[in-house]
N, C-alpha and C positions, 0 to 999 in steps of 0.2 A: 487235592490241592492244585493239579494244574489248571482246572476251572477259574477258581481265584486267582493264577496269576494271569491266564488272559483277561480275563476282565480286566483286574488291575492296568494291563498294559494297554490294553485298547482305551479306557480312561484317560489313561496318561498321554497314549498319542493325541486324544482328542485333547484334552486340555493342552496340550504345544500347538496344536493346528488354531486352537482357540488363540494363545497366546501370541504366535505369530500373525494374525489376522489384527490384534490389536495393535500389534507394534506397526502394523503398515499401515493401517488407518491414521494412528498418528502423528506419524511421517508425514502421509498424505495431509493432513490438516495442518501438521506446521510448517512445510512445505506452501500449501494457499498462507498463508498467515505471513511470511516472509515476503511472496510475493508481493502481497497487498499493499505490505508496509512498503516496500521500493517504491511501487510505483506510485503510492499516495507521495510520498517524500519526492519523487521527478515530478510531480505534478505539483504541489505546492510551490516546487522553484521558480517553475513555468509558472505559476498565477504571479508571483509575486514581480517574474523579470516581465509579464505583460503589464499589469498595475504599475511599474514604476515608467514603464513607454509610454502608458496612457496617462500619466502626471506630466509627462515631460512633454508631450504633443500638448494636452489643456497649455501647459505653460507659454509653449510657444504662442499657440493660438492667442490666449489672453496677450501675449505680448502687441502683437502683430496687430489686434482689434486698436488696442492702447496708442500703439503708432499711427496708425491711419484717421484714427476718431483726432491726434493731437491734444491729449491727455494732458493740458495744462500742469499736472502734480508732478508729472514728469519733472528731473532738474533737468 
């Protein structure tokens, strides 16, 4: 019988070495997965706070053409 119970046990360590190797891999990957999501989300902010500077520069611009041209519709 002590044959079967090394085996047994050496089984068993490997299945926890297996099992802990899975638990860190998935760490590891939700871990990247968290990341990603931040920094998509500070990036979307950033597109959105440039898009609304690049609307407000057109704005001005078209304003500024509008006054020099002497835009009749103007009141």
């Amino acid at each position: 019988m002590p044959t079967m119970t090394r085996a047994w046990s050496r089984s068993r360590s490997a299945l926890g070495a297996l099992a802990l190797v899975v638990v860190v891999v998935v760490a590891f990957l939700a871990g990247m997965l968290v990341e990603r999501l931040i920094s998509h989300a500070e990036r979307d902010d950033m597109l959105r706070r440039y898009d609304q500077a690049l609307r407000e520069h057109r704005a001005r611009v078209m304003e500024t053409e509008k006054q020099q041209t002497g835009d009749p519709a103007k009141p």
